[in-house]
RONU-827183 format. One record per residue: x, y, z of N, C-alpha, C, O, CB in turn. Coordinates in steps of 0.02 Angstrom, whole numbers, plus 50000, padded with zeros to 5 digits. Each point is the difference from the previous one (the first is absolute). Glycine has a CB too. Example, Ala and Ser with C-alpha at 12.3 -4.5 7.8 and 13.67 -1.06 7.14 Angstrom:
2
506604971650390499555005950000500455006050000500524999950033498534994250029/500775011249902500425005950003499615005550037500255005550008500344991349884/
***
This chain:
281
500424993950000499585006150000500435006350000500075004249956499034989650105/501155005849994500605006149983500265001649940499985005449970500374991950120/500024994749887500405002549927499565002249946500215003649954500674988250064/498525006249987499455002749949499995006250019499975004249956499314986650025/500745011250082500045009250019500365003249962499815003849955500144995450152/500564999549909500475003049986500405001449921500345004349973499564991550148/499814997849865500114999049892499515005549990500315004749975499804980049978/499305016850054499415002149989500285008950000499885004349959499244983550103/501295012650001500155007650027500515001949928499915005149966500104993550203/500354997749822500535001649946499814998749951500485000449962500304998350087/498674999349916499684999549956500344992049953500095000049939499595015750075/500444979750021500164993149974500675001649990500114996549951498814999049994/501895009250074500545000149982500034998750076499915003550051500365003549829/499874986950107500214998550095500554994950015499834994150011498915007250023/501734999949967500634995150004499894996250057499765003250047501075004249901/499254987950061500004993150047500575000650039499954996350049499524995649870/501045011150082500505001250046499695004350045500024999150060500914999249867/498685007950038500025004350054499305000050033499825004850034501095002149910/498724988150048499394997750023500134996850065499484999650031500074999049856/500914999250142500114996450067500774996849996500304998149949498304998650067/501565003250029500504993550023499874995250070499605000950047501285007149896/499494988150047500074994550046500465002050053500555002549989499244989249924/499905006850163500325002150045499924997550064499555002250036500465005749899/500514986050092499714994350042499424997549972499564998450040500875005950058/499464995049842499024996349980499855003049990499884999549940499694994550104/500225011949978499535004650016500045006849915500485002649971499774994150207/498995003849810499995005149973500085005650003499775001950054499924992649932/500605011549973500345005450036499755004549946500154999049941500954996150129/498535009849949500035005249951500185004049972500165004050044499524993749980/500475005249914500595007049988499805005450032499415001649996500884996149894/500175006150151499635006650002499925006049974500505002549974499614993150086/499215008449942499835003849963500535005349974500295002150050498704994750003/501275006149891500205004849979500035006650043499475003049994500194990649914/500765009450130499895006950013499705003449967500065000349939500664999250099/498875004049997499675006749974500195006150017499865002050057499334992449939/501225010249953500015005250011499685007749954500005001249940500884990450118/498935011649988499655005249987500175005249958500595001950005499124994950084/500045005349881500345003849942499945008350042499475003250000500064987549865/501055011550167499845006950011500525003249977500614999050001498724999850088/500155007149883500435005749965500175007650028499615003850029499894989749881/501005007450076500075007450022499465005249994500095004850037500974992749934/498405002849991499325002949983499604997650052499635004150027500464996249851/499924993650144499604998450038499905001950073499525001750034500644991649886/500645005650093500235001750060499825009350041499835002450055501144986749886/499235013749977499765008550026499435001049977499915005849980501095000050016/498344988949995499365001949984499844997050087499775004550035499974994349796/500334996150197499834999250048500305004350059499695000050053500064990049889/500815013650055500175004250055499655005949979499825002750052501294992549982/498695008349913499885005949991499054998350022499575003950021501685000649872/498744992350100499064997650038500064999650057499665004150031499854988749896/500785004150102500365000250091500325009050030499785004050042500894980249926/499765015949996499965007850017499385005049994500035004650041501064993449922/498285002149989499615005650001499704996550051500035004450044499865001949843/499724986550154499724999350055500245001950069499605000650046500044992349883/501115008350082500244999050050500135008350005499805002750052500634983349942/499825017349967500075007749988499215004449989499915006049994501384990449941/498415000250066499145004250018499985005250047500374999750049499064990049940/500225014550003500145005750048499615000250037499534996749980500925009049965/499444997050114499274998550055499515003649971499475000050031501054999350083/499495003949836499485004649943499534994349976499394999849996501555010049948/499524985850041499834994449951499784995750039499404998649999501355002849918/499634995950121499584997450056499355000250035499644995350016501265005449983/498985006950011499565002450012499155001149975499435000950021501705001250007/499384996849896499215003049941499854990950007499464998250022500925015849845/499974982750119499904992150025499324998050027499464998449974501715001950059/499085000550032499724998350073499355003549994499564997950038501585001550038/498675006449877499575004350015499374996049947499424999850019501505012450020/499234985949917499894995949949499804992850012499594997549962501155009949990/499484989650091499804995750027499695000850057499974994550028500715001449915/499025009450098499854999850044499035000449949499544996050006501895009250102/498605000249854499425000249963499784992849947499444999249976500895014550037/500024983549981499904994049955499374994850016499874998050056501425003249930/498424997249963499314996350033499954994050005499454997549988500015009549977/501074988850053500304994850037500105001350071500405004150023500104992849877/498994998250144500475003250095500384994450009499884996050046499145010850039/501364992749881500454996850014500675004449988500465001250039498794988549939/500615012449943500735005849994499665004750032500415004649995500284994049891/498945003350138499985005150024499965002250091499895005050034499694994549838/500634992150139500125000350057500825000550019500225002650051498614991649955/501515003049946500594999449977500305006150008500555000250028499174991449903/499935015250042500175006049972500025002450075500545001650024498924999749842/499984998950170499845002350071500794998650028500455004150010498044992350006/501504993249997500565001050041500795003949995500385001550046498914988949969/500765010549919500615002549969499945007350020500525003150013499594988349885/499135012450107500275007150031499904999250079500115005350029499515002949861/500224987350148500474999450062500554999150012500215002650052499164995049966/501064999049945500854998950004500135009249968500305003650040499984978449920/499545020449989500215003649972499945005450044500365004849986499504989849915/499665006250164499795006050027500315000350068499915004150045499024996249887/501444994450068500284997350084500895002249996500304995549970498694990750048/501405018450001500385000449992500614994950046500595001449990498715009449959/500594984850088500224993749996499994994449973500294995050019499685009350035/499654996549894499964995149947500235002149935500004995949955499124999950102/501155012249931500155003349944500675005950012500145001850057498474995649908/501735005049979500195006150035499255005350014499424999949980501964998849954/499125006350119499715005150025499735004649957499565002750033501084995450048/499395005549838500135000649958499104998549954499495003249988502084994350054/498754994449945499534998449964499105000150064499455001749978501784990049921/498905006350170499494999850031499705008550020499425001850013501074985050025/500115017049958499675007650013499515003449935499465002950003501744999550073/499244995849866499505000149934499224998249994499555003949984501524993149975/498844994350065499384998450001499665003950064499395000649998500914987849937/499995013850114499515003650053499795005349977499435002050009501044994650077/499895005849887499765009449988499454997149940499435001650015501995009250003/498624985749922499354998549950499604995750043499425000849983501154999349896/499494994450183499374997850010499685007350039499535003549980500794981650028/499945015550030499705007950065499625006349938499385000750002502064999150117/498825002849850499605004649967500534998249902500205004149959499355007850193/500474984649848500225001149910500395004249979500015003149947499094994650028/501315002450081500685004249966500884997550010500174999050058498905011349970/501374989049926500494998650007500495003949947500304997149954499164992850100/500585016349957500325004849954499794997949926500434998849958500615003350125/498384997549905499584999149953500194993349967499814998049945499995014550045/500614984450052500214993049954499274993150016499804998350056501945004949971/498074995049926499444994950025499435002450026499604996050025501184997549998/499085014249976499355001750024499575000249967499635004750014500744999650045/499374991149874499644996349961499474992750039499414998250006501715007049903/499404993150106499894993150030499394999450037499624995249999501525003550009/498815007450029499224998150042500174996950069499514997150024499794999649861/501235003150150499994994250049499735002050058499834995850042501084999149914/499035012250056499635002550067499314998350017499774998650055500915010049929/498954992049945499114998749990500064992950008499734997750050499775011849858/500844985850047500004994349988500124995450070499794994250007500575009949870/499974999150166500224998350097499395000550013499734994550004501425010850041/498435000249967499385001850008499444997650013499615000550047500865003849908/499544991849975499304997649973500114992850031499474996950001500295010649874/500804988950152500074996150014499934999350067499744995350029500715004249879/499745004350112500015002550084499195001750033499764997250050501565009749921/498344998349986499385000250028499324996449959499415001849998501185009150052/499744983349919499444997349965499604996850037499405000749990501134998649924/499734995950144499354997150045499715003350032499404998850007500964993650003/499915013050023499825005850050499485003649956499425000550022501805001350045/498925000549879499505004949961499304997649977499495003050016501545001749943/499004986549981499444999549983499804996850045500364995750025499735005549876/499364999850120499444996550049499814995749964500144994250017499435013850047/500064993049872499584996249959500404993449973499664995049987499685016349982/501404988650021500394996349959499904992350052500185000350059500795011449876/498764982650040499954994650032500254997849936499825000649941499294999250159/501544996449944500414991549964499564996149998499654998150047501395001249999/498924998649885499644993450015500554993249994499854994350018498935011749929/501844996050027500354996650001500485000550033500385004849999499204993649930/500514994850116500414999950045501004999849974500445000850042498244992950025/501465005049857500575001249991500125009350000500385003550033499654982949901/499465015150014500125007250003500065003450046500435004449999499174995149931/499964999550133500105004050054500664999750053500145003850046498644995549935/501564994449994500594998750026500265002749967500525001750029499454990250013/500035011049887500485004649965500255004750060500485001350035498914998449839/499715002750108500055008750025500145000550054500395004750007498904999349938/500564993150108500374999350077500784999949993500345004050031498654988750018/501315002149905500605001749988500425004949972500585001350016499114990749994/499915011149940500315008449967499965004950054500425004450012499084994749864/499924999850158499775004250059500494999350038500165005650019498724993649978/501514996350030500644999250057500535004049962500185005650020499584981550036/500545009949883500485002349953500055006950020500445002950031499334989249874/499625010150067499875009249976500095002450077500255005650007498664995049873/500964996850162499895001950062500975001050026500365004550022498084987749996/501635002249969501005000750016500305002749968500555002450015499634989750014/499515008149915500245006549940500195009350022500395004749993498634986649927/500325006350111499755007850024500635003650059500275005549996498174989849997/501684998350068500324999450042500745000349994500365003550036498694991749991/501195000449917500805001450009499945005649927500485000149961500254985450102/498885017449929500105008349946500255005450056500515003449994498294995249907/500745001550155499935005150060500494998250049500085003850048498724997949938/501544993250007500715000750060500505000149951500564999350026499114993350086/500355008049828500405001249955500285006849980500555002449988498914988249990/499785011950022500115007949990500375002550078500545002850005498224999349900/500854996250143500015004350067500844999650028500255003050048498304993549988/501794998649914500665000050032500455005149961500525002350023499354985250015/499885014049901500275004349965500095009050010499495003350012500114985949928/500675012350058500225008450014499375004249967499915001849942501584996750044/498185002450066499445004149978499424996649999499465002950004501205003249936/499404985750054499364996249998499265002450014499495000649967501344992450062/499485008750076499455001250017499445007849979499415001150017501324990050068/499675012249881499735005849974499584997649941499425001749992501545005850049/499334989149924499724996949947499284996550015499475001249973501754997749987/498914996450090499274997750021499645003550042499534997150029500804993649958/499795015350025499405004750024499485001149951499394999250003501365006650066/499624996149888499885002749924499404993849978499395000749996502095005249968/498914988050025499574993249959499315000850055499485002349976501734986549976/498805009250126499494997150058499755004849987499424998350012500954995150077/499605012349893499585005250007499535004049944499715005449998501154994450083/499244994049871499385000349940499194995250028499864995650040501375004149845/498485003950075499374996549995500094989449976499684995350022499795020849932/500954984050008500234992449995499974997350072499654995050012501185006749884/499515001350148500104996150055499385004150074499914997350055501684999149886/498205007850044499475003050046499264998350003499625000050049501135008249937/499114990049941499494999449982499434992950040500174994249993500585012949898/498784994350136499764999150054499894992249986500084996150047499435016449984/500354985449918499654992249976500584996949954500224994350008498365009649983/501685001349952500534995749961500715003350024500494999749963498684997649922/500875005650172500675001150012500424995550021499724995250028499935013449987/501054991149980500284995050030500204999850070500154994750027500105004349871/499765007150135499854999850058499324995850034500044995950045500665014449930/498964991150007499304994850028500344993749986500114997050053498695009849912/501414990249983499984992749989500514997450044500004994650030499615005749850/500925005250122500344997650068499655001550051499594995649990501405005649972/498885000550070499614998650052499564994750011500124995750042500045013949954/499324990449969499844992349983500274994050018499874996650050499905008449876/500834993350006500304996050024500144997650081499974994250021500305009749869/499875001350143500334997950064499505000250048500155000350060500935003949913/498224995550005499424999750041499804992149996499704996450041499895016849936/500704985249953500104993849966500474992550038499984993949991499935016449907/500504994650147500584994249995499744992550035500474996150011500525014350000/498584988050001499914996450020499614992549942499924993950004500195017350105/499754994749842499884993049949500675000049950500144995849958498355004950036/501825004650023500535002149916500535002150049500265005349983498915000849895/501114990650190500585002450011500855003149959500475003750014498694989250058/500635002749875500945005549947499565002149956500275002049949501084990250038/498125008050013499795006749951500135005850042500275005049976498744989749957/500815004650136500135006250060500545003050005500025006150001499394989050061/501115001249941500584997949996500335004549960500485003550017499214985950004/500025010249920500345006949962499625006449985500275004549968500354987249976/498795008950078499755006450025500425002850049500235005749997498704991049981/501214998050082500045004450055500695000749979500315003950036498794993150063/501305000049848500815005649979499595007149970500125005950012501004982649929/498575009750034499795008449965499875004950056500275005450016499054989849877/500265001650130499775005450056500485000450070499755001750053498974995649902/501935001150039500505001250046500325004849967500215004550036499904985250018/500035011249865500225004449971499695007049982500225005549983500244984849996/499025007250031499445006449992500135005150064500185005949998498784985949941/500885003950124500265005150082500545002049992500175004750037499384989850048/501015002649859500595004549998499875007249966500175005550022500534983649973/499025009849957499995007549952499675004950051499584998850044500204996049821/500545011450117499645006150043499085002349959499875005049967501765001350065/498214991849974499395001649970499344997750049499754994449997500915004349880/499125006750167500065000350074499184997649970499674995650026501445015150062/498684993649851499254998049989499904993349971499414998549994500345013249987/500554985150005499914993949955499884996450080499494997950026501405002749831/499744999750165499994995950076499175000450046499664995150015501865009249998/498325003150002499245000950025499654996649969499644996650037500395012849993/499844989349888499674996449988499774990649986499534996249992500705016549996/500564987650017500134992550038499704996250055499694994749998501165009149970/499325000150083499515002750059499375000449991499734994950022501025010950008/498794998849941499445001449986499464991649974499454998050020501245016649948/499814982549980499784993349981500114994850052499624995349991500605007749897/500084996650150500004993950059501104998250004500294995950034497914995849916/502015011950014500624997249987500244996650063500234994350000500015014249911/499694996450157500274996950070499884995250017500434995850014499565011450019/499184991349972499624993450010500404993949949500314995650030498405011849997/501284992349905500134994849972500654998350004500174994150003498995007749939/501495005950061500644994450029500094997650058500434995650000500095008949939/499194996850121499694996050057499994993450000500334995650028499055012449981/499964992449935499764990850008500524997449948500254994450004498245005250017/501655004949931500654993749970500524999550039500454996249984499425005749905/500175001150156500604998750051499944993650031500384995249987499725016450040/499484988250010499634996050039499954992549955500234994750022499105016750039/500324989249870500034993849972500674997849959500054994549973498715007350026/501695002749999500734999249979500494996150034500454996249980499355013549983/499934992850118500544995250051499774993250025500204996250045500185014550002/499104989149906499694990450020500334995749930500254994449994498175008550073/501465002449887499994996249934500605003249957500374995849975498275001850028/501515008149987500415001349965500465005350017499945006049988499334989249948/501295001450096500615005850017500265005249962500245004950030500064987050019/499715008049900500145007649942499475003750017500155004450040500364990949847/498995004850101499315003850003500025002550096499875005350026499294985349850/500975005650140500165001050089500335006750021499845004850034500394982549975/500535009849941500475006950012500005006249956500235005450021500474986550020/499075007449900499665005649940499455003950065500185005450022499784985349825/499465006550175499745003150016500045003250078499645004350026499934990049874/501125001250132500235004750078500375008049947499915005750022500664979950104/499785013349815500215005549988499475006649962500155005949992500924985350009/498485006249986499605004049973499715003250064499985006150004499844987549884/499975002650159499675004650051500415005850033499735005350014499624984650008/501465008749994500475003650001500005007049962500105005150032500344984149989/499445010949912500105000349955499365006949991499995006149989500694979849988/499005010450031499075004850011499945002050056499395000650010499884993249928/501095008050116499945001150052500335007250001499745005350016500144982250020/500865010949939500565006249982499745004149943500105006150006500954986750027/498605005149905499645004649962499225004850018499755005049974500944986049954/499165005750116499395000450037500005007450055499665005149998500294980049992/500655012450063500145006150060500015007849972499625004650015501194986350050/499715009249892500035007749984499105002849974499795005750014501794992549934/497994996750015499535003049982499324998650047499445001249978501214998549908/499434998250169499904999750062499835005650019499455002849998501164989450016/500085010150015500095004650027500005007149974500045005050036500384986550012/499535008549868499675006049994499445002750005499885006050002500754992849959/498874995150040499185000050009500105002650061499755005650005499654984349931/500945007850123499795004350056500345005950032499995002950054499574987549960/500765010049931500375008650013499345005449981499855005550025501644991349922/498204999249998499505004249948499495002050043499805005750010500374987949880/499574999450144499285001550060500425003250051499755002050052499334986849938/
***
């Protein structure tokens, strides 16, 4: 059977020597011919010069990417896209550089006009206050709604390492006086202040969704923006990092110590405007 193979492979020019030998008895087969690969100098600098434009991409490029896939109507790439602008927005997972870029376009859409096409501030947004906003929107499907719970976390950590990104930067916190103090984030039902708050009224069914509210809203008591803070206040802000305190140190130690520093935190932004109310009366 073999030798029929093998006549068959060479098309019936099959020498009987090189079909087998004898070896202790035993049949022995020739072995196969080396194979070698035909590579050419063309080849060689077509495959490095394709390796170089992926690896030499610029975080521009990167960026319009991620943004692209975050809109794509697959949730699968487009969950893909999400996680890639968490690494991209975390400046321990990136340079400092490329993660200060994506903060200033997710926070208000600006990065010395580079990429402020992209949309990524609205696009955080819509993701962030989509369960909070539609009332009416009922999943009927239980994969999809696992999407959106999951973009909803994403967008939510998104939001979070943008705002300790900026706030470390020279001038940050001036900068986010400026962003917290639009109607985007004031606005009583679709602001993102409410949804944080929420959240952490929440933590008890969505503890790391809380989790990264209550980074926002530790960064928020940093900025001087004495009115944003009152109205923090005004919505329940004290009450809810309270109870996520409280349900942080049973269940989740980050959220525990996020929110001992936020109260810190709202306490020291809080006094001075305290105490001007009762200079006033």
């Amino acid at each position: 059977m073999a030798r029929t193979i093998l006549q068959m492979a060479k098309n019936g020019h099959y020498e009987q020597e090189e079909e087998f030998s004898q070896s202790n008895g035993k049949d022995t087969f020739p072995s196969l011919p080396n194979y070698q690969p035909k590579i050419t100098v063309a080849g060689v600098n077509e495959f490095h010069s394709k390796w170089d434009k992926e690896v030499s991409c610029p975080p521009s490029c990167d960026l319009r990417r991620t943004a692209d896939l975050i809109r794509d109507k697959y949730m699968d790439s487009s969950l893909l896209g999400m996680q890639n602008l968490v690494f991209l927005s975390n400046s321990n997972t990136t340079n400092y550089e490329t993660a200060l870029r994506v903060a200033n376009l997710v926070l208000e859409d600006y990065a010395n006009g580079i990429d402020c096409d992209l949309g990524l501030s609205s696009l955080i947004k819509s993701f962030i206050c989509a369960d909070f906003c539609e009332e009416n929107n009922i999943l009927e499907d239980s994969f999809q709604e696992w999407y959106f719970s999951k973009m909803h976390y994403y967008a939510l950590t998104v939001l979070a390492n943008a705002m300790h990104t900026l706030s470390t930067f020279d001038g940050g916190l001036v900068s986010l006086h400026r962003i917290v103090s639009t109607e985007r984030w004031l606005e009583e039902k679709n602001g993102l202040l409410s949804v944080l708050i929420y959240e952490l009224n929440a933590t008890a069914e969505k503890p790391h969704n809380a989790y990264q509210a209550m980074r926002c809203i530790n960064v928020l008591f940093q900025v001087p923006a004495p009115e944003v803070h009152m109205k923090a206040m005004e919505w329940g802000a004290s009450s809810a990092i309270w109870t996520a305190r409280n349900i942080g140190q049973s269940c989740h130690s980050l959220l525990a110590h996020e929110s001992e520093l936020a109260m810190e935190n709202s306490f020291s932004a809080l006094k001075p405007g305290w105490r001007a109310i009762e200079c006033a009366s």
